[in-house]
GUKESE-99911 format. One record per atom (N, C-alpha, C, CB): residue in three letters; x, y, z. Coordinates in steps of 0.02 Angstrom, whole numbers, padded with zeros to 5 digits, always signed. Last residue first. Glycine has a CB too. Layout:
N
alaXYZ;...
END
This chain:
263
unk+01015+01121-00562;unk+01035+01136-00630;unk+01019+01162-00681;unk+01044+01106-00651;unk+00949+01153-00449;unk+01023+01201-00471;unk+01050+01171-00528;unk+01090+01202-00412;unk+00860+01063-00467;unk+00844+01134-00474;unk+00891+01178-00454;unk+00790+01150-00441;unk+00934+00940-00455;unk+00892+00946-00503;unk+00877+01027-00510;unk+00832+00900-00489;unk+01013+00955-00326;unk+01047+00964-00377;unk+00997+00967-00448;unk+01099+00910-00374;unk+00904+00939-00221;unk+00952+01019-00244;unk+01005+00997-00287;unk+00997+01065-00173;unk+00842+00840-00258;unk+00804+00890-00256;unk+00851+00950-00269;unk+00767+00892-00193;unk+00947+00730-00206;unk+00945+00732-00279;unk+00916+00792-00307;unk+00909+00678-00304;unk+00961+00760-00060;unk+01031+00792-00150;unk+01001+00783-00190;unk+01111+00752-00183;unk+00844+00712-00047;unk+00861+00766-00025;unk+00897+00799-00074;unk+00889+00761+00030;unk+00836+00584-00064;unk+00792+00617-00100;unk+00812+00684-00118;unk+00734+00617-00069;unk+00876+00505+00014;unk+00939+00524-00062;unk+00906+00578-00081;unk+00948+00463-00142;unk+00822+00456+00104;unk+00839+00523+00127;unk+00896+00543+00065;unk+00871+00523+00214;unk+00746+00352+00053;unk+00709+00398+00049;unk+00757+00464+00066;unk+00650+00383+00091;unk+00866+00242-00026;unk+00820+00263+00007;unk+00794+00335+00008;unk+00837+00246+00057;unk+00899+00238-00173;unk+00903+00189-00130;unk+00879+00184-00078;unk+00946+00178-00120;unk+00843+00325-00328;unk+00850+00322-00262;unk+00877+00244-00203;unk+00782+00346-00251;unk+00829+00385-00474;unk+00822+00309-00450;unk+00859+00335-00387;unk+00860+00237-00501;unk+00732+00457-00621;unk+00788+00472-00570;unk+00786+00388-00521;unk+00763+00560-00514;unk+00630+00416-00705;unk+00673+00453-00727;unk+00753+00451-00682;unk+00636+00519-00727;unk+00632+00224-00741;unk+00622+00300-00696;unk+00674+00366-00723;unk+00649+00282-00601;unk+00557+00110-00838;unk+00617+00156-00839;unk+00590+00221-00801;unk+00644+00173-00921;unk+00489-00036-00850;unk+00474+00036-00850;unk+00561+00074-00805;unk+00382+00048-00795;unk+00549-00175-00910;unk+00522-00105-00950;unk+00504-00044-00932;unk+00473-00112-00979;unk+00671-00127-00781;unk+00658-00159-00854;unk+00625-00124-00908;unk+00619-00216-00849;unk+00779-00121-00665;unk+00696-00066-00701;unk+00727-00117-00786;unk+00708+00087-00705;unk+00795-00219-00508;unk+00841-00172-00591;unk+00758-00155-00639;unk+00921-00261-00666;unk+00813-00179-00360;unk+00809-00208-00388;unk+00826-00168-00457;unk+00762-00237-00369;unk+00844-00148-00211;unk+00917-00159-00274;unk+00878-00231-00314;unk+01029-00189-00222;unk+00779-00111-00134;unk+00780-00193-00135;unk+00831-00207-00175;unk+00715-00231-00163;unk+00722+00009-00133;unk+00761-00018-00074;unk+00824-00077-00077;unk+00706-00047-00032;unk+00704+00112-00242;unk+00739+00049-00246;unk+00777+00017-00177;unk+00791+00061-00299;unk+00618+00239-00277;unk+00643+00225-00196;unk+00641+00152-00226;unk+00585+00249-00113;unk+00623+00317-00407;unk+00613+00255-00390;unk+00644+00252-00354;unk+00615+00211-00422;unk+00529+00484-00465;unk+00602+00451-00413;unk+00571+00385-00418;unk+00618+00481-00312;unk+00496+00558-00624;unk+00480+00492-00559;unk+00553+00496-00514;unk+00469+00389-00601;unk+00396+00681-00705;unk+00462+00623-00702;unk+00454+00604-00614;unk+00563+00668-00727;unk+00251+00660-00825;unk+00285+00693-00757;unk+00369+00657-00739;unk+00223+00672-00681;unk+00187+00597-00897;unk+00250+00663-00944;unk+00260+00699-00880;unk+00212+00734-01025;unk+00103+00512-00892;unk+00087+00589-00874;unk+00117+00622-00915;unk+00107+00616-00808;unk+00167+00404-00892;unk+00099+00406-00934;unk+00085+00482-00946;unk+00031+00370-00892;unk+00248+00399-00797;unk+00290+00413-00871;unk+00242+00425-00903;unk+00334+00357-00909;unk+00174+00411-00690;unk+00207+00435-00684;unk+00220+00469-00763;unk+00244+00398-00648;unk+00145+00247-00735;unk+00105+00300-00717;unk+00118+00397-00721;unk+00098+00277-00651;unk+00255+00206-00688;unk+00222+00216-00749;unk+00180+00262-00756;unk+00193+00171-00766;unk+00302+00239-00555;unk+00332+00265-00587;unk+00304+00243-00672;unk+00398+00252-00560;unk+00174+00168-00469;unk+00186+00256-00465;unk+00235+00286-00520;unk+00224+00279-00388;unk+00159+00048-00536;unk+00115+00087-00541;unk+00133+00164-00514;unk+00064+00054-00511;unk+00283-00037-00562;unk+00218-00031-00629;unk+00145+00025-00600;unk+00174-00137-00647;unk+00365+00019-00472;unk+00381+00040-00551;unk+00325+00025-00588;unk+00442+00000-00587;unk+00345+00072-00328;unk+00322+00031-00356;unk+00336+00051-00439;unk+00254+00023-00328;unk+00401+00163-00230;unk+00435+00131-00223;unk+00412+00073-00287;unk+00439+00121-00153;unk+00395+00346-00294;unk+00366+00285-00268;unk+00395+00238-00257;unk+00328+00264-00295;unk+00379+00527-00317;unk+00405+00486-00277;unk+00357+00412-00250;unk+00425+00532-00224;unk+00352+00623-00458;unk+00319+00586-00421;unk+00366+00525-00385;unk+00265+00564-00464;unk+00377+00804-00458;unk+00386+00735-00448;unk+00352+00681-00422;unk+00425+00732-00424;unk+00324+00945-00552;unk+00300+00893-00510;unk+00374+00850-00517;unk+00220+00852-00540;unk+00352+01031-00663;unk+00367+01056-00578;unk+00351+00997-00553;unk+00317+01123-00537;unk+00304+00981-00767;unk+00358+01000-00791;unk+00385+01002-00704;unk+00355+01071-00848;unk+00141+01006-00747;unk+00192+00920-00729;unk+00244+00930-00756;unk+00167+00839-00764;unk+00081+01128-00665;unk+00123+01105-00703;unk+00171+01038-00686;unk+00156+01159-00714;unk-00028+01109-00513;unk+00030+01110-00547;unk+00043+01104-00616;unk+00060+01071-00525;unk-00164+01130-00445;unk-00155+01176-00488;unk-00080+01183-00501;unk-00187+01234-00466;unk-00174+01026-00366;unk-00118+01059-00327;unk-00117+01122-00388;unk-00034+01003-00312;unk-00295+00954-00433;unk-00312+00970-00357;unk-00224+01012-00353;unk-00333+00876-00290;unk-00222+00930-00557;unk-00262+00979-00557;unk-00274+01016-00488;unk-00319+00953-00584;unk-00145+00839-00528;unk-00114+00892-00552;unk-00173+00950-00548;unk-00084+00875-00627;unk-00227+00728-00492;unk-00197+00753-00437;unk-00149+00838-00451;unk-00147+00685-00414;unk-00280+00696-00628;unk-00326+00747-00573;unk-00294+00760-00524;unk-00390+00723-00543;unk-00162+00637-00688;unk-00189+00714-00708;unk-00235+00749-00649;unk-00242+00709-00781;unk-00167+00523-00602;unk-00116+00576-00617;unk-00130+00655-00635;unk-00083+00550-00671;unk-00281+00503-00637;unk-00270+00495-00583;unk-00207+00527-00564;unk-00277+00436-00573;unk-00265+00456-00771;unk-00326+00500-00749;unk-00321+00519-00662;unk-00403+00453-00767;unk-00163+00354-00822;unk-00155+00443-00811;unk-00206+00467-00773;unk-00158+00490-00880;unk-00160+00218-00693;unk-00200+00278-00719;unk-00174+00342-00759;unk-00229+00303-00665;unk-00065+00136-00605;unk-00048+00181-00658;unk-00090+00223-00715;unk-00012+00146-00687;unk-00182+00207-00493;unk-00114+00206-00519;unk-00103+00132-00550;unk-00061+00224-00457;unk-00350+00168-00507;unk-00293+00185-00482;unk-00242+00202-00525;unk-00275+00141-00446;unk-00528+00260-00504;unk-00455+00235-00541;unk-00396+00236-00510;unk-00436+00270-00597;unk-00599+00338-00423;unk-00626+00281-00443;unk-00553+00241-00504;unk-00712+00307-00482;unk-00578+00414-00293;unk-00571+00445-00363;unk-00604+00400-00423;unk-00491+00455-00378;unk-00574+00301-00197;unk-00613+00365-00190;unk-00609+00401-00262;unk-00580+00413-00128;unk-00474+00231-00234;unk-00533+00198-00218;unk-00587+00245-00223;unk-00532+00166-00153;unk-00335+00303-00216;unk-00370+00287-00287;unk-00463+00259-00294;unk-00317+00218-00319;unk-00351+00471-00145;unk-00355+00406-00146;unk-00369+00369-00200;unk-00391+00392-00107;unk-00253+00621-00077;unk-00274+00565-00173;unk-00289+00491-00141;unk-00174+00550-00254;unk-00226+00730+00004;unk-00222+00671-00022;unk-00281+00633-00055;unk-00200+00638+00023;unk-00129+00898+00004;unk-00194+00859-00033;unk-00180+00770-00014;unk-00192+00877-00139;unk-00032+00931+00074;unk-00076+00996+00073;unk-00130+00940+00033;unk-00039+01083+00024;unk+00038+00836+00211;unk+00026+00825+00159;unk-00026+00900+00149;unk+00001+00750+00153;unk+00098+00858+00344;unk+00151+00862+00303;unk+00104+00901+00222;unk+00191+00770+00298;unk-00007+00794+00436;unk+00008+00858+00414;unk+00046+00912+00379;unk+00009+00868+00440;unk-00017+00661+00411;unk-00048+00691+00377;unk-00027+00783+00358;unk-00108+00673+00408;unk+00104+00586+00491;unk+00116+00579+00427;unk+00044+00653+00387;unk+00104+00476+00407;unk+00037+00558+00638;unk+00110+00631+00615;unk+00107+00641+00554;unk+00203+00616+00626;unk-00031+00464+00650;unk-00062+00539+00601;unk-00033+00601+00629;unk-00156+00554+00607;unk-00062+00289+00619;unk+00003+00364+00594;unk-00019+00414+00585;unk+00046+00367+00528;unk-00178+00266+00618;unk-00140+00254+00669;unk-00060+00290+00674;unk-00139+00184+00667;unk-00222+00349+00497;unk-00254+00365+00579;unk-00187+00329+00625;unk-00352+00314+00599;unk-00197+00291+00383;unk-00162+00363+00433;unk-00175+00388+00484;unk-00165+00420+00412;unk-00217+00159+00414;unk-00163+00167+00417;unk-00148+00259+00444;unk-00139+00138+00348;unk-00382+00213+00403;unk-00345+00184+00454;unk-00280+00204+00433;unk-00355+00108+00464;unk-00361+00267+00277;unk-00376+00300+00309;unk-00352+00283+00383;unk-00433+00306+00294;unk-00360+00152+00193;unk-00295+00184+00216;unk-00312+00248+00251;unk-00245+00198+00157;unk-00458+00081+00230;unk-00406+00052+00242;unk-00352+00107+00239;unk-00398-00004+00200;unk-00566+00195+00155;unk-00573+00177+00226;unk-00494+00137+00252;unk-00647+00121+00232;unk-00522+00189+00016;unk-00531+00262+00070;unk-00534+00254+00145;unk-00603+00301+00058;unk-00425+00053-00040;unk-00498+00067+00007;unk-00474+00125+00047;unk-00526-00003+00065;unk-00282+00114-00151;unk-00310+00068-00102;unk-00401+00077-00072;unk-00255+00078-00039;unk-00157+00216-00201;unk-00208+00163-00225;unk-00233+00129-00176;unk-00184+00115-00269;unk-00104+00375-00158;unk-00105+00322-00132;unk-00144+00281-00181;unk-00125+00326-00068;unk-00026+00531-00138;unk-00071+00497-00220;unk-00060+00410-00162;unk+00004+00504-00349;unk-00012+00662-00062;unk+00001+00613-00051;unk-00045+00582-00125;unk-00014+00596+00027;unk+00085+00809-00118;unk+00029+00767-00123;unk+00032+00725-00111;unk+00003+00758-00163;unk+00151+00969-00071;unk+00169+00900-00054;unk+00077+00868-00068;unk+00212+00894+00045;unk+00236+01094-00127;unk+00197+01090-00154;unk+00176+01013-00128;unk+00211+01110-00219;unk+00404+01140-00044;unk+00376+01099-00092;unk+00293+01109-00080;unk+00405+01020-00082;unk+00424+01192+00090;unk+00491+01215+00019;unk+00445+01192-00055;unk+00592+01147+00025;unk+00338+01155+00188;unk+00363+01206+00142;unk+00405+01253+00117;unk+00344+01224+00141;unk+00427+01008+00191;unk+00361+01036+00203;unk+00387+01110+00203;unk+00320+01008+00274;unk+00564+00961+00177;unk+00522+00989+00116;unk+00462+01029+00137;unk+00496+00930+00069;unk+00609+00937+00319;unk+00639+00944+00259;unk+00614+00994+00194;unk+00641+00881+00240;unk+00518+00828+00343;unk+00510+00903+00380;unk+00547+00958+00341;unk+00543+00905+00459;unk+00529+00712+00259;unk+00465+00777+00257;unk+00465+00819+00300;unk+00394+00758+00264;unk+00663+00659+00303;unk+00646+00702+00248;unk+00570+00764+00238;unk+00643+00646+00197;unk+00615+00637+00449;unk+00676+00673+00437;unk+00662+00716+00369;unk+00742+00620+00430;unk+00499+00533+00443;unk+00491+00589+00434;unk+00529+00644+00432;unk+00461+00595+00459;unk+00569+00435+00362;unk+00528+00452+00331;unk+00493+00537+00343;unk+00491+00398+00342;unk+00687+00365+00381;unk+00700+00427+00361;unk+00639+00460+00324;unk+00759+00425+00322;unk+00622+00234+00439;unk+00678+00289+00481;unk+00690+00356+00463;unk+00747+00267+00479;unk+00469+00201+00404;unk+00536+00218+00372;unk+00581+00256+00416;unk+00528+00259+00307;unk+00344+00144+00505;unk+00363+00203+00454;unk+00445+00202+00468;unk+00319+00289+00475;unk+00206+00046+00546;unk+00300+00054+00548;unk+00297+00098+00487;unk+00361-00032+00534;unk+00116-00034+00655;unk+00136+00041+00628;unk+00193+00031+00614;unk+00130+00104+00672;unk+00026-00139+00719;unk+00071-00158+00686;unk+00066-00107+00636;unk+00068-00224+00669;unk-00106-00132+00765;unk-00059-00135+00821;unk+00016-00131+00785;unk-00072-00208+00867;unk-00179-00177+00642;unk-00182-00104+00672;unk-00123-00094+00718;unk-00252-00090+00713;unk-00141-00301+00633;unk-00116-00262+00591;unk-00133-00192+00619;unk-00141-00278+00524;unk-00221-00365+00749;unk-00133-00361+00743;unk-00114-00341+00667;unk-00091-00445+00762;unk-00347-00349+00688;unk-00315-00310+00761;unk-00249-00299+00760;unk-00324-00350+00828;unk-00343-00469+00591;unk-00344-00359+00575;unk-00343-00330+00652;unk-00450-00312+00525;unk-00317-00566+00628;unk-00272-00544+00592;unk-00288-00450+00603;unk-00279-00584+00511;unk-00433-00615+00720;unk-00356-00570+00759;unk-00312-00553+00712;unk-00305-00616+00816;unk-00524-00671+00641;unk-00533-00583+00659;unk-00465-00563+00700;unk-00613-00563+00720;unk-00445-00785+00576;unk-00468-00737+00542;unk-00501-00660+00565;unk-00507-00770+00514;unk-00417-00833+00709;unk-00372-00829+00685;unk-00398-00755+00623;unk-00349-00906+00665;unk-00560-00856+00727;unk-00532-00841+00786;unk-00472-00798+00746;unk-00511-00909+00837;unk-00596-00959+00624;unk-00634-00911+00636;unk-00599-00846+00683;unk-00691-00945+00668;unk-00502-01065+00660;unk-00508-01032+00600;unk-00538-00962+00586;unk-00539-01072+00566;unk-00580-01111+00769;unk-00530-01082+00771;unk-00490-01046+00712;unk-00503-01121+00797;unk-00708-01185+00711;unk-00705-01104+00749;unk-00635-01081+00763;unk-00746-01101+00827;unk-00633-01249+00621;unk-00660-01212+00577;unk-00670-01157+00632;unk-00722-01244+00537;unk-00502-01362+00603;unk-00558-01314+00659;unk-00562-01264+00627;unk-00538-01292+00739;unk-00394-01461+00574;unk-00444-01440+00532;unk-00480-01406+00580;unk-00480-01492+00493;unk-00226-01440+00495;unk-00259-01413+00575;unk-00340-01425+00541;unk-00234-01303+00609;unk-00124-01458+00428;unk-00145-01519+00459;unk-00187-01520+00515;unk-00095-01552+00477;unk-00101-01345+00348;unk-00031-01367+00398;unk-00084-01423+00443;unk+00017-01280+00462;unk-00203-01347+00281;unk-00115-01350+00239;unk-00092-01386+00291;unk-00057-01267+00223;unk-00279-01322+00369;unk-00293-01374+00357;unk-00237-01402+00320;unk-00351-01376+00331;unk-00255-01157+00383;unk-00240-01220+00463;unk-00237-01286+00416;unk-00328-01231+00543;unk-00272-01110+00254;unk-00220-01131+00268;unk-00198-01169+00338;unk-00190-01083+00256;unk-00422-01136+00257;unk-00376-01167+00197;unk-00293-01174+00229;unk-00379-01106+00119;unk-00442-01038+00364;unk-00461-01109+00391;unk-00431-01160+00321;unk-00563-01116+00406;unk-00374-00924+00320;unk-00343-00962+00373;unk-00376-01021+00381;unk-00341-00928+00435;unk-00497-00922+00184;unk-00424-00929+00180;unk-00383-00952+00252;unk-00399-00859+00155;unk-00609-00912+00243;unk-00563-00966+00207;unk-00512-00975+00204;unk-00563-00971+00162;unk-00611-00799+00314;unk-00617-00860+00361;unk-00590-00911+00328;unk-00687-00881+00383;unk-00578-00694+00192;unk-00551-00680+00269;unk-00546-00768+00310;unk-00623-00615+00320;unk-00715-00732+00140;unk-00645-00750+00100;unk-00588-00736+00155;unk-00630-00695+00024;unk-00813-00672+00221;unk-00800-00756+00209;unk-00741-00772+00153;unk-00876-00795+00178;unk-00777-00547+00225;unk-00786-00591+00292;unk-00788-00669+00282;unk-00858-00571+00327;unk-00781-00502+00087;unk-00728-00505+00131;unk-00729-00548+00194;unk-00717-00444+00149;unk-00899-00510+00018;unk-00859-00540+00002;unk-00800-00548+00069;unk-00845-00510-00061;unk-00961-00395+00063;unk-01008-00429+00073;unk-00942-00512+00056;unk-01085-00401+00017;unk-00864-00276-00009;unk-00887-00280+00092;unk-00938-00352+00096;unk-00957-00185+00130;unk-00874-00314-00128;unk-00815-00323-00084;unk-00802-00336-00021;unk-00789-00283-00085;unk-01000-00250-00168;unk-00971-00321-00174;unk-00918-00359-00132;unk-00947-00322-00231;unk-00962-00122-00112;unk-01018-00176-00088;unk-01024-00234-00117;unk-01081-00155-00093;unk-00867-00077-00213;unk-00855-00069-00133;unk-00901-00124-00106;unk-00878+00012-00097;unk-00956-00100-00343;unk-00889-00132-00315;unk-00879-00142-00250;unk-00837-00097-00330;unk-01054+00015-00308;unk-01059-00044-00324;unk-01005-00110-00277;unk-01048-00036-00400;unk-00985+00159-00150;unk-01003+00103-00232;unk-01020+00044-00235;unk-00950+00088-00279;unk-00885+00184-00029;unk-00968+00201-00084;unk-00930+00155-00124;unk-00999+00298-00130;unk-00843+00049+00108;unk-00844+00118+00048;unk-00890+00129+00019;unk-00804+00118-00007;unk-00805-00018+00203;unk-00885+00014+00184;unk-00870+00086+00154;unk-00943+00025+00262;unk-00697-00124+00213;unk-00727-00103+00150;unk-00779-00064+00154;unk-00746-00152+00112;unk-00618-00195+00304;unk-00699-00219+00315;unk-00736-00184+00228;unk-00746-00166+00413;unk-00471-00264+00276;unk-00517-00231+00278;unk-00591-00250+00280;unk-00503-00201+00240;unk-00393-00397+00327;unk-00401-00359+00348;unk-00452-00296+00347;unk-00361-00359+00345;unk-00351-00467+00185;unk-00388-00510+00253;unk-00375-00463+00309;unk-00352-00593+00274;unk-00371-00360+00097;unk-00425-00408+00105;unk-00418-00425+00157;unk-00431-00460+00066;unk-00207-00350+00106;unk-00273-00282+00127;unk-00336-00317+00145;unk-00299-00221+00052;unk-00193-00476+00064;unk-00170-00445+00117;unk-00194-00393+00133;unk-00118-00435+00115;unk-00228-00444-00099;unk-00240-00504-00058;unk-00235-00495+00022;unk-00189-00555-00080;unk-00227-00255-00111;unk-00205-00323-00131;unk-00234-00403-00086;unk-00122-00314-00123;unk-00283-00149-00220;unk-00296-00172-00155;unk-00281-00248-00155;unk-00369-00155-00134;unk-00304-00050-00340;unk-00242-00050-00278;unk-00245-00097-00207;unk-00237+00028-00247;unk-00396-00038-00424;unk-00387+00026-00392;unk-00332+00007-00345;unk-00454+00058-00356;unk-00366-00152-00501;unk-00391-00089-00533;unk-00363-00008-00480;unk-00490-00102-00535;unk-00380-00260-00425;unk-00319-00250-00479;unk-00326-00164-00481;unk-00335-00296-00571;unk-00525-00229-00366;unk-00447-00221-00354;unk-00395-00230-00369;unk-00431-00233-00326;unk-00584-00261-00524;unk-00595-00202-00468;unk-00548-00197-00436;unk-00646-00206-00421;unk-00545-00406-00513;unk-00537-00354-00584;unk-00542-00286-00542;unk-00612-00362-00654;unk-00601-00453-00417;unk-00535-00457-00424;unk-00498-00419-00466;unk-00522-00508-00436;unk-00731-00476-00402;unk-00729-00425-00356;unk-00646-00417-00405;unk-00740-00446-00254;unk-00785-00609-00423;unk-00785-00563-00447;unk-00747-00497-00448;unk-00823-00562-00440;unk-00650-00712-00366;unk-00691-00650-00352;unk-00697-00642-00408;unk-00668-00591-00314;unk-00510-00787-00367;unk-00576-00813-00391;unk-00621-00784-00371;unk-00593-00872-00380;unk-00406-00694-00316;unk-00414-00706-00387;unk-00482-00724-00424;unk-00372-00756-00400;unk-00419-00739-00167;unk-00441-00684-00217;unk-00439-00671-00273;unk-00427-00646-00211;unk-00378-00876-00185;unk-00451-00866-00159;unk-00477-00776-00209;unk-00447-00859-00043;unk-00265-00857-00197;unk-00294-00902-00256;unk-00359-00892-00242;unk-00274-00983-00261;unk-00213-00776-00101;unk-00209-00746-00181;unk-00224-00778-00221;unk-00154-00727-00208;unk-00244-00844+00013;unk-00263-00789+00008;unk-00272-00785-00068;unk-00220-00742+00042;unk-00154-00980-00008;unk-00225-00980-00015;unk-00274-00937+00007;unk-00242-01025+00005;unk-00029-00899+00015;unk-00056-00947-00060;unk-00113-00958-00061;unk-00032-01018-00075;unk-00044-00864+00164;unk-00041-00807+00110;unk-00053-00843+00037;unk+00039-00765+00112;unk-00087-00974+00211;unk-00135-00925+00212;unk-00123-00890+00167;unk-00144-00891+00263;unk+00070-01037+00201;unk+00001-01076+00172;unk-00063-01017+00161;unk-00029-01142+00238;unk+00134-00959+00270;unk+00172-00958+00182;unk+00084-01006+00144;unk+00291-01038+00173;unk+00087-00958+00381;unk+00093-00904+00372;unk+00100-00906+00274;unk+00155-00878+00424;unk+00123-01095+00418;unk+00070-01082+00410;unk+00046-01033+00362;unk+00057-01073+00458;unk+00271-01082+00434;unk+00232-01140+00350;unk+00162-01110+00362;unk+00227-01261+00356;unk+00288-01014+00542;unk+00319-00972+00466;unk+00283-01016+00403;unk+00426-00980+00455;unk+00252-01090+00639;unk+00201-01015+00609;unk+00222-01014+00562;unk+00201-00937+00636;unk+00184-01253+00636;unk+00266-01217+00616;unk+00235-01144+00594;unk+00320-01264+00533;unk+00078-01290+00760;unk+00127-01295+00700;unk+00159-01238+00696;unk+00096-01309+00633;unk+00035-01309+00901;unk+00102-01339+00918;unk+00145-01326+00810;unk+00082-01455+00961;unk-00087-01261+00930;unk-00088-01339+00888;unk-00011-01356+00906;unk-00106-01338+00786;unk-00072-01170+01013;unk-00130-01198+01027;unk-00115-01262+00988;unk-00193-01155+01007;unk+00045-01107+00965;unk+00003-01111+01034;unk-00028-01147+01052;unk-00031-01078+01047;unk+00040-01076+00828;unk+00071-01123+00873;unk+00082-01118+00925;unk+00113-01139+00864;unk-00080-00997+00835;unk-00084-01084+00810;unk-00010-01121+00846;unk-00079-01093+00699;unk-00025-00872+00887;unk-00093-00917+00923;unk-00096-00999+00892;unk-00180-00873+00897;unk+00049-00860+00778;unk+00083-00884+00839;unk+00057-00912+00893;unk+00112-00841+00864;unk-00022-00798+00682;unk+00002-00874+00685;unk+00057-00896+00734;unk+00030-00893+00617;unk-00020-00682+00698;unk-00084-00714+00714;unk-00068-00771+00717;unk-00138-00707+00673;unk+00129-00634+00739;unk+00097-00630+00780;unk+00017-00662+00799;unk+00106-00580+00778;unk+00162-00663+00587;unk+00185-00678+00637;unk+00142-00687+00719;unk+00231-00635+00631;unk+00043-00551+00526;unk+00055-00628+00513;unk+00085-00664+00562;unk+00093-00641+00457;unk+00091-00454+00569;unk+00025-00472+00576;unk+00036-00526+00579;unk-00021-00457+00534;unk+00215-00444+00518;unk+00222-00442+00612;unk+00153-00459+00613;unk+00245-00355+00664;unk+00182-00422+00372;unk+00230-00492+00420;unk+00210-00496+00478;unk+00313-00486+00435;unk+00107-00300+00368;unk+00086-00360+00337;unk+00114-00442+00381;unk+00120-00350+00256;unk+00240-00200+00434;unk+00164-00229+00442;unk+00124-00299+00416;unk+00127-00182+00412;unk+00322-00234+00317;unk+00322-00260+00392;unk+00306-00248+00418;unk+00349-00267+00425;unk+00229-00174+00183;unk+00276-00255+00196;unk+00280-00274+00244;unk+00343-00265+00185;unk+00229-00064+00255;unk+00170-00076+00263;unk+00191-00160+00239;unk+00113-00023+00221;unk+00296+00077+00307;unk+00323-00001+00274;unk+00274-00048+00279;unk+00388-00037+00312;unk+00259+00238+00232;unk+00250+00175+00277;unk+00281+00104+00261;unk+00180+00163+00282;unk+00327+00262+00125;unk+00321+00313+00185;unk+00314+00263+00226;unk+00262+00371+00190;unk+00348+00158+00030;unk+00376+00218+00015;unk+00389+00253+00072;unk+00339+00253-00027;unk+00234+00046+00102;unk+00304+00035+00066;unk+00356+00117+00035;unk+00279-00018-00011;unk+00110+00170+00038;unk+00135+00093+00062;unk+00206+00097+00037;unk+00088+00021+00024;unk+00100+00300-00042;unk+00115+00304+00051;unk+00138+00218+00072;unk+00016+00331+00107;unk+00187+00420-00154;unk+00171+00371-00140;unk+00164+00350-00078;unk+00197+00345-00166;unk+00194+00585-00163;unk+00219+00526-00142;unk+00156+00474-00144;unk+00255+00534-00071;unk+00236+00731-00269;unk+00179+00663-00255;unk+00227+00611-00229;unk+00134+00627-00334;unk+00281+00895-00244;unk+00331+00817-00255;unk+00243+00772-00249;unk+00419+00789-00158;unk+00342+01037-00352;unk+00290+00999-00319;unk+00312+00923-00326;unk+00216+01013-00352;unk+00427+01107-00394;unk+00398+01142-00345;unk+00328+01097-00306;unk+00378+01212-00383;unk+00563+01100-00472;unk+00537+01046-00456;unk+00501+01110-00402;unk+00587+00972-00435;unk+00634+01178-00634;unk+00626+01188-00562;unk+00568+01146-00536;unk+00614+01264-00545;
END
């Protein structure tokens, strides 16, 4: 009998993929405005010389770690606790400017104050830019209490704090949320698994953990000895990590819940 579900919140609840785009779209639409280039080459240049820039951080091992990708960077400010956190916050504002002024210069633009320009309107037009799943909140009205509901997220306490701020139908669903940044380990962590078992005082025989990501909510997951849904939007295929159960979208969730605990 399933009495407690963990979700996952990027891409699972929120579509935080098209977020990420409509940012993009929308900052590089000022360039072709103003210079006349191609947004979509721009857009493909910033994002390559985002994830080569962040790689070459210190800082990079740390967000591998807890969940925070190239694209969170050119948006968060970071004034989290810790070491790390303050590496990060001191790092971000000038890896933020490189990278669009690396990628204007891809596309043949060299202005460094306009570079500048481009690099603070990305994180406005990601705030402005909310999108949650059609059947995101259909299903959680659904469950909210029938189920035991944890949100488990990886990312900066502060970045996704935003996100739930600008979405904050999504909180009241949830009885705990789990940050990885804040706990100090992400997913696929057991430790992070286990302590979310602890904060709902569950048995991981009763849990599910619902994610859209296989190397970190549904390993993770398997690390536990909890079993997993994989929300497979994308029809993609599980290799080495193997879900227990496999979904296509979020409102499968539903049958799959009453046929697992009527069996």
């Amino acid at each position: 009998m399933k009495k407690t579900l963990m979700f996952d919140l990027d891409d699972t609840l929120l579509w935080d993929e098209k977020s990420i785009k409509e940012a993009f779209k929308a900052t590089c639409r000022l360039a072709e405005e103003k210079y006349a280039v191609d947004p979509a080459a721009l857009e493909n240049h910033v994002r390559k010389e985002a994830r080569d820039l962040y790689a070459s951080y210190e800082t990079y091992e740390f967000t591998k770690m807890i969940g925070i990708n190239p694209f969170e960077g050119l948006w968060g400010t970071f004034p989290d606790e810790g070491e790390d956190f303050a590496k990060l916050k001191e790092i971000a504002p000038a890896y933020q400017q490189e990278a669009w002024l690396r990628g204007l210069k891809e596309s043949g633009i060299d202005d460094e104050e306009f570079g500048r320009e481009l690099a603070s309107a990305f994180p406005e037009q990601r705030k402005k830019h909310a999108y949650v799943y059609d059947d995101t909140f259909t299903v959680l009205d659904k469950l909210q209490g029938k189920y035991n509901l944890l949100l488990l997220t990886n990312g900066s306490p502060d970045l996704q704090q935003i996100k739930l701020d600008i979405t904050p139908e999504l909180v009241p669903y949830f009885d705990e949320i789990l940050v990885s940044g804040a706990f100090g380990k992400g997913k696929p962590a057991a430790e992070i698994f286990e302590h979310a078992l602890d904060l709902l005082k569950a048995d991981r025989e009763e849990v599910l953990m619902v994610g859209d990501n296989l190397m970190t909510d549904i390993l993770g997951a398997n690390r536990t000895g909890i079993d997993s849904v994989w929300v497979n939007r994308k029809g993609k295929t599980a290799e080495e990590v193997v879900p227990t159960y496999e979904i296509s979208k979020l409102e499968e969730l539903l049958p799959l819940l009453e046929k697992i605990n009527q069996g």
